[in-house]
MIDREN-726940 format. One record per residue (C-alpha): y, x, z. Coordinates in nm, 2 decimals. Each point is the difference from the previous one (the first is absolute). Example, Ala and Ser with C-alpha at 12.3 -4.5 7.8 and 13.67 -1.06 7.14 Angstrom:
residues 2
PAMAR/py/px/pz
PAMAR/-0.45/1.23/0.78
PAMAR/0.34/0.14/-0.07
//
This chain:
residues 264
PAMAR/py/px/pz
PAMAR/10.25/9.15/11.40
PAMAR/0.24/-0.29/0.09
PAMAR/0.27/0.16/-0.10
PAMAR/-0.20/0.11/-0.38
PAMAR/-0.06/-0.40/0.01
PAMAR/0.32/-0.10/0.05
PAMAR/0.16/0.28/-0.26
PAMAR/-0.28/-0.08/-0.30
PAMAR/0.02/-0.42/0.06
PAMAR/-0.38/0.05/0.12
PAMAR/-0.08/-0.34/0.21
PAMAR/-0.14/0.08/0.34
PAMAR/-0.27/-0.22/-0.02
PAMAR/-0.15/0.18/-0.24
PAMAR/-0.17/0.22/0.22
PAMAR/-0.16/0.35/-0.06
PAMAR/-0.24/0.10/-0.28
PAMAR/-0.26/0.22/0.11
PAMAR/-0.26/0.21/-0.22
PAMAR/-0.32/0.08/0.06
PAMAR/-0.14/0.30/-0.14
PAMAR/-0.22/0.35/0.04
PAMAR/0.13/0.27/0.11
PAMAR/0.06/0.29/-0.27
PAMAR/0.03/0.36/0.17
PAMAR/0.26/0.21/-0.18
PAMAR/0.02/0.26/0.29
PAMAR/-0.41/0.18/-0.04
PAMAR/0.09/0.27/-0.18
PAMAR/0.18/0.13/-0.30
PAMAR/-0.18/-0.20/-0.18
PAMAR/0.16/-0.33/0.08
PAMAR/0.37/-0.10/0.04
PAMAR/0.23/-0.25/-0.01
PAMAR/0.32/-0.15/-0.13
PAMAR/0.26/-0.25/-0.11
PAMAR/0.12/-0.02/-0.39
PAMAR/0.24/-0.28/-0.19
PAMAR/-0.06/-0.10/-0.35
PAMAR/0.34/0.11/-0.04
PAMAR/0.31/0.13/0.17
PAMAR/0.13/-0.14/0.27
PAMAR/0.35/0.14/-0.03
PAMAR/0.06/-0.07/-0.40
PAMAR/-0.23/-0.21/-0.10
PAMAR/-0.18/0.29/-0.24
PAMAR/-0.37/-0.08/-0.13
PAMAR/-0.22/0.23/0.15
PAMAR/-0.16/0.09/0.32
PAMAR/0.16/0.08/0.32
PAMAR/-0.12/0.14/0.29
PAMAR/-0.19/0.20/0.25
PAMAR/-0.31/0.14/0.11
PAMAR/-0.18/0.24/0.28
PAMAR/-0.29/0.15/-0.02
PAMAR/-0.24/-0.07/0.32
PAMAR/0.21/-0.24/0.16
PAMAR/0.02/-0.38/0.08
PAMAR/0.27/-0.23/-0.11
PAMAR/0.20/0.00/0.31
PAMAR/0.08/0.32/-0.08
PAMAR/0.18/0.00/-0.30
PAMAR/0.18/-0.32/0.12
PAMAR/0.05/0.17/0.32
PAMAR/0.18/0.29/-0.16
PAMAR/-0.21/0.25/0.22
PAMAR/-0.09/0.23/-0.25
PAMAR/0.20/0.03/-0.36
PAMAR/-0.20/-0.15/-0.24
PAMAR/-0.05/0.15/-0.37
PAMAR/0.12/-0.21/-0.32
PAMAR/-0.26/-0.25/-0.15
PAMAR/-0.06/0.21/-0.31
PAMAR/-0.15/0.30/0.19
PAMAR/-0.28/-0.22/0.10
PAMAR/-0.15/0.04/-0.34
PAMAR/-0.08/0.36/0.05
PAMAR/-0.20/-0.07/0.31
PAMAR/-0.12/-0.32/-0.07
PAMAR/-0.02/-0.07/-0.38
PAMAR/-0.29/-0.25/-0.03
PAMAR/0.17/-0.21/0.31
PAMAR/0.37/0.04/-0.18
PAMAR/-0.09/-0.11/-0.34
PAMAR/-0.18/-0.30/0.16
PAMAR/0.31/-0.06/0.22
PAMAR/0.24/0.00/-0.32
PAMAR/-0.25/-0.27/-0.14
PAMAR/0.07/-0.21/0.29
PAMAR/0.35/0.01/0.04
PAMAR/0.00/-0.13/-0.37
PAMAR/-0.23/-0.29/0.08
PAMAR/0.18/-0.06/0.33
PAMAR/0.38/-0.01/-0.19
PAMAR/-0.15/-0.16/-0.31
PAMAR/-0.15/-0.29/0.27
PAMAR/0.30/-0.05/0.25
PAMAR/0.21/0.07/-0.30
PAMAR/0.23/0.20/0.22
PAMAR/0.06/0.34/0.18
PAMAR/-0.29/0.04/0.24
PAMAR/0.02/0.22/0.32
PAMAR/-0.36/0.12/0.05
PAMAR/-0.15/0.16/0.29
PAMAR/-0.34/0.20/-0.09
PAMAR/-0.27/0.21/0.14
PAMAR/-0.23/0.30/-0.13
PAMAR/-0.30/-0.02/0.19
PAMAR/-0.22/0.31/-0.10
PAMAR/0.11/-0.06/-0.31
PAMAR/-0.06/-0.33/-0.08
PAMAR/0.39/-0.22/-0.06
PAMAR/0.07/-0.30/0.28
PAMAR/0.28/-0.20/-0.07
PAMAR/0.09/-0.16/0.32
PAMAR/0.28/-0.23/-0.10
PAMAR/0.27/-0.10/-0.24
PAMAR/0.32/-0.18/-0.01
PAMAR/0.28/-0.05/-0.17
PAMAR/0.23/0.31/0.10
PAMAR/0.33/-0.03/0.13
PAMAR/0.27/0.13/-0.21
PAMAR/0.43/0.11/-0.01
PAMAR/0.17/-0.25/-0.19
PAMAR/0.05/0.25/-0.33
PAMAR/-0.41/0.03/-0.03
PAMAR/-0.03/-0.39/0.04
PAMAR/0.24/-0.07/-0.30
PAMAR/-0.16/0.26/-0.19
PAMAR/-0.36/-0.07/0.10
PAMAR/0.07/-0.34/-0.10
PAMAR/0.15/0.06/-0.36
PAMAR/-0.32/0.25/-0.08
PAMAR/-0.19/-0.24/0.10
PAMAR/0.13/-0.29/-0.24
PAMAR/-0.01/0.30/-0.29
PAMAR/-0.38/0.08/0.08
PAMAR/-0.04/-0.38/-0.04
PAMAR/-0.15/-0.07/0.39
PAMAR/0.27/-0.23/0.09
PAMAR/0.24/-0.24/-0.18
PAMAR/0.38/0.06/0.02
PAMAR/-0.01/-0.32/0.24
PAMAR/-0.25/0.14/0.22
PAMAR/0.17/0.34/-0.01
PAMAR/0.30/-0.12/0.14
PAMAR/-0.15/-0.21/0.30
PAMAR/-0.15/0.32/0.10
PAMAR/0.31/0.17/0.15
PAMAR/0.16/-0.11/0.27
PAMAR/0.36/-0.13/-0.02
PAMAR/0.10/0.16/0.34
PAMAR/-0.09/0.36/-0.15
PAMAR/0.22/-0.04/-0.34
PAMAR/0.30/0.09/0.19
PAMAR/-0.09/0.31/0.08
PAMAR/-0.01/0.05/-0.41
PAMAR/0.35/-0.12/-0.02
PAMAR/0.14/0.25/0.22
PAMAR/0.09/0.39/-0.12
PAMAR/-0.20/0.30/0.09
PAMAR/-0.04/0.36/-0.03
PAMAR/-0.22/0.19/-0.20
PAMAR/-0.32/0.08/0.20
PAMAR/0.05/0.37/-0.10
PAMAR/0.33/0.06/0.07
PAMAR/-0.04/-0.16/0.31
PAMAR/-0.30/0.17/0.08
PAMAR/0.23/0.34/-0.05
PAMAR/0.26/-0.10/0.25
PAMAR/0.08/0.07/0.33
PAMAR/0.06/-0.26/0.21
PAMAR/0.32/0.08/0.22
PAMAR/-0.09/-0.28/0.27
PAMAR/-0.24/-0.37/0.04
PAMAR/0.08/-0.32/0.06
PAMAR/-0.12/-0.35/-0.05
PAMAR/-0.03/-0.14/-0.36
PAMAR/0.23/-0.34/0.08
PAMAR/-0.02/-0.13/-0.33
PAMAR/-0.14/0.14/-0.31
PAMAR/0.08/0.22/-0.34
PAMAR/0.15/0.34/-0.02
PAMAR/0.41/0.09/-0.03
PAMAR/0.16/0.27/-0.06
PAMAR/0.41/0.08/-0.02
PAMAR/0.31/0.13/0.22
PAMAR/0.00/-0.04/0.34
PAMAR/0.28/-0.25/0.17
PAMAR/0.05/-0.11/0.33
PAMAR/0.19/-0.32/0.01
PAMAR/-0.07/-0.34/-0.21
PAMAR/0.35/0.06/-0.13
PAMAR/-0.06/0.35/-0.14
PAMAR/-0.31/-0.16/-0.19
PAMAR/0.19/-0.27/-0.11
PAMAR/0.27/0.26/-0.17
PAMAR/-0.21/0.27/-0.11
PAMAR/-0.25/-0.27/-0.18
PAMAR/0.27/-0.18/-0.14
PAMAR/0.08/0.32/-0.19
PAMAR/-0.33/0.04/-0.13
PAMAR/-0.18/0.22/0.28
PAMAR/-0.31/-0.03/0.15
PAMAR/0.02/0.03/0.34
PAMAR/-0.22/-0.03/0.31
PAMAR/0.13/-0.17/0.31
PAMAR/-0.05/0.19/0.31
PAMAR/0.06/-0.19/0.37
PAMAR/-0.06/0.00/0.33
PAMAR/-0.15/-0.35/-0.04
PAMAR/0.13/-0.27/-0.22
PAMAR/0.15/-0.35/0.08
PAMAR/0.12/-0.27/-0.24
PAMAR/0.29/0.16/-0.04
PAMAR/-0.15/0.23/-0.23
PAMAR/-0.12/-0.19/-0.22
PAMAR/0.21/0.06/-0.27
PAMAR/-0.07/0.35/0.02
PAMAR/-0.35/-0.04/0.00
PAMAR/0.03/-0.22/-0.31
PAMAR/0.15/0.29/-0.19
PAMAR/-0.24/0.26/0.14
PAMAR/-0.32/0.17/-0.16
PAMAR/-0.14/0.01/0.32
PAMAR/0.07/-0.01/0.40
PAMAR/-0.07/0.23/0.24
PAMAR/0.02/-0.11/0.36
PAMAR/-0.04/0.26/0.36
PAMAR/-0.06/-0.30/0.19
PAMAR/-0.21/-0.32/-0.01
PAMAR/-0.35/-0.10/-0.12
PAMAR/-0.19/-0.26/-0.24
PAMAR/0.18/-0.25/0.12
PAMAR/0.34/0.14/0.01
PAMAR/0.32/-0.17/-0.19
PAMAR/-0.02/0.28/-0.25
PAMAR/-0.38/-0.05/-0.04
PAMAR/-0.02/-0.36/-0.05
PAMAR/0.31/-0.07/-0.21
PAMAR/-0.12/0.33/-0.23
PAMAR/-0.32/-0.22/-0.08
PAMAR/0.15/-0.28/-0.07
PAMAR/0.26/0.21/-0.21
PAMAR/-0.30/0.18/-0.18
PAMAR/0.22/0.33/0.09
PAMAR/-0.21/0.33/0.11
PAMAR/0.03/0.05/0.39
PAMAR/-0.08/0.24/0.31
PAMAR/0.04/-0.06/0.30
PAMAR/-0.04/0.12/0.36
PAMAR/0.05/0.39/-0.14
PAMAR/0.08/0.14/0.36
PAMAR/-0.07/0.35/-0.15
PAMAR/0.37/0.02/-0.15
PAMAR/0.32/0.02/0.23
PAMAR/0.27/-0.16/-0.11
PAMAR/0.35/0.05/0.03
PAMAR/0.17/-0.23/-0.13
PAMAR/0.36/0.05/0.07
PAMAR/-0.04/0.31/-0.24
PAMAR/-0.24/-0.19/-0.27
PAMAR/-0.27/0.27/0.07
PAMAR/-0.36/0.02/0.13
//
């Protein structure tokens, strides 16, 4: 929680909210269930609801990940009275906090319990785009719009990535530690010289080492990326690739390298 604090500039004095409320039963039957929805996606930003729901089962569960949930939509088959009053409510609930809400409900027997709402957390692509629909469906200014992302996650925007399909489709030839942010892609060198050269005649290359030292910085100036075997998040190749804005792994003990032959 400290930590959470610390990380959201949340004074510790504040203390802890508590609420107060009945308990609603999602787990008597198939009958009742339970869920969690956002007004719209968490991932892109795309108005319309996202989500999850069991069938006789309590909250915990679905957070829990202890059985797989179904989508939101199916719960109209089962429950169609209880989902078109819950679509109602995520309008008045978004049209109020004039934000994405992240809603946690119950169907008790039926009957639709929302438990809680808040505004729901979001990648840095659905915050700029949540915030521009917002200005265009006229809840926020352009002012207000603005104030609502956070500085710290625009870099991620600024940064190169892969499509989500095509990277979804690949295979993965070994994990590491994401240093520093983006995506890069080009021919593999394995000194700060080669990158130097190659880039200077218009190749994109990735620069492959042991571990880096500021020696290499050059190289990793005219690299797409870096790729390092050794080190972690706060490795010479990590920190100077953040500051650098420059794609970097790091710590990627699954590949041997040799580097006398420029091969791994």
């Amino acid at each position: 929680a400290n930590v959470y604090r610390r990380d959201n500039d949340i004074p510790y004095s504040w203390g802890t909210a508590v609420n107060v409320q009945s308990m609603a039963f999602g787990n008597m039957g198939d009958d009742c269930g339970t869920g969690v929805a956002f007004t719209r996606d968490p991932a892109t930003g795309a108005k319309g609801l996202f989500g999850e729901f069991l069938t006789n089962a309590q909250g915990e569960d679905v957070v829990a990940g202890v059985r797989t949930p179904m989508h939101i939509t199916e719960m109209e088959q089962k429950f169609p009275e209880a989902f078109a009053q819950f679509k109602e409510v995520c309008s008045i609930l978004e049209n109020h906090y004039r934000d994405m809400q992240d809603m946690e409900f119950t169907v008790e027997h039926g009957k639709l319990y929302m438990l809680q709402t808040r505004n729901g957390k979001r990648t840095a692509q659905a915050a700029l785009q949540i915030a521009c629909d917002l200005v265009d469906e006229g809840m926020r200014t352009e002012k207000e719009a603005v104030a609502m992302i956070d500085p710290r996650n625009l870099d991620t925007l600024l940064h190169p990535t892969f499509d989500a399909a095509a990277l979804k489709a690949a295979t993965p030839i070994a994990k590491a530690l994401g240093a520093a942010p983006g995506a890069a892609c080009g021919k593999i060198v394995f000194t700060a010289e080669d990158a130097e050269e190659w880039a200077a005649r218009g190749e994109k290359v990735v620069l492959v080492r042991l571990e880096t030292s500021p020696e290499d910085i050059t190289g990793m100036k005219a690299a797409q990326g870096i790729l390092t075997v050794r080190g972690g998040m706060t490795s010479h190749a990590a920190v100077v690739a953040r500051g650098m804005g420059v794609c970097c792994v790091s710590g990627c003990g699954d590949i041997i390298m040799d580097e006398a032959n420029k091969q791994f």
